[in-house]
Every structure is written in structure tokens, then in C-alpha cells.
N, C-alpha and C positions, 0 to 999 in steps of 0.2 A: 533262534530269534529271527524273524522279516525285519525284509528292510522297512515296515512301516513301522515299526516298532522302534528303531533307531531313530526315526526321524524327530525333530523337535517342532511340536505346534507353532505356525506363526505368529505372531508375537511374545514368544515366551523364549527364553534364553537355557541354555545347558547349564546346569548346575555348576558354580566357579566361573563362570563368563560375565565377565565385565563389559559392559557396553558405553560409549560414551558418550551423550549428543553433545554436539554443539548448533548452538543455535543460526540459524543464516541471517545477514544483515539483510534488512528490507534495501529495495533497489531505489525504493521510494526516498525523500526525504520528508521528514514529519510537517502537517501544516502547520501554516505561520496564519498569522490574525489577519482577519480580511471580515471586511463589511458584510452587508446584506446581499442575496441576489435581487438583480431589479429585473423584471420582466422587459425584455426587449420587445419582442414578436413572440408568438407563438412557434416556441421549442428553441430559444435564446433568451439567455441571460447576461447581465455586465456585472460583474463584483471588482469592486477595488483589495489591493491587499497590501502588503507589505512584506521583504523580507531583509535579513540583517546584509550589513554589504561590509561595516567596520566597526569595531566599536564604538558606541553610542550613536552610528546610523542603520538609517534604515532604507530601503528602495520603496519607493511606491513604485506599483505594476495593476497593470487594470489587466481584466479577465473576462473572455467569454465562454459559458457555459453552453454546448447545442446539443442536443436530444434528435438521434436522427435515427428509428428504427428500433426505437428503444434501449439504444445505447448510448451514454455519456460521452464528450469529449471536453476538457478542459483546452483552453487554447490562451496562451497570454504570451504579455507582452512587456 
């Protein structure tokens, strides 16, 4: 038998091997509710939003959106 023959295709596991994923926590945290985008100028935007701070409150945070080279940046405050 060659050793290419021993090998196991990738993605595919040896017969009796157990594999386990676990899944990785996003670094993100998930969005919270926020307004509309308002056009500032061309390649900025303002949104309001909100996120939890304590029970039954909430933080308003205003946000700007800029577009610079074809890439996003969120910026708030």
C-alpha cells in the first residue's frame, strides 16, 4: 500500500473518528434598534440608536456612517 492510499481526503474523516465543532462566539455584539440613515453629505450618514444599559433602560447613541473607498466605517458615540 502508498502512502497515498493511507491518506484521508480532506474533508472526510477515518472511519470511527469523531470530530467535534464548536462553534466560535461572534466578537460582534448583535444589533440593537436604531432609526433610519439620514444623508449627511455625500458618503455620511447620522442614525440614532439605542442600547440596553439596565433594566427597563435604554442609552440613546447617535452614529455616523462614512463610506470612504468603498469601505464602511461605523463611528458612534
Amino acid at each position: 500500500m502508498s502512502d497515498q492510499e493511507d491518506e484521508v481526503p480532506p474533508n472526510r474523516h477515518a472511519e470511527g473518528v469523531r470530530v467535534l465543532c464548536v462553534p466560535m462566539p461572534s466578537p460582534f455584539p448583535p444589533a440593537e434598534p436604531h432609526g433610519d440613515l439620514q444623508l449627511i453629505f455625500e458618503n455620511a450618514w447620522f442614525v440614532t440608536g439605542s442600547v440596553p444599559f439596565k433594566p427597563l433602560v435604554r442609552l440613546v447613541r447617535n452614529m455616523v456612517v462614512l463610506r470612504h473607498e468603498g469601505e464602511l466605517t461605523l463611528v458612534n458615540a
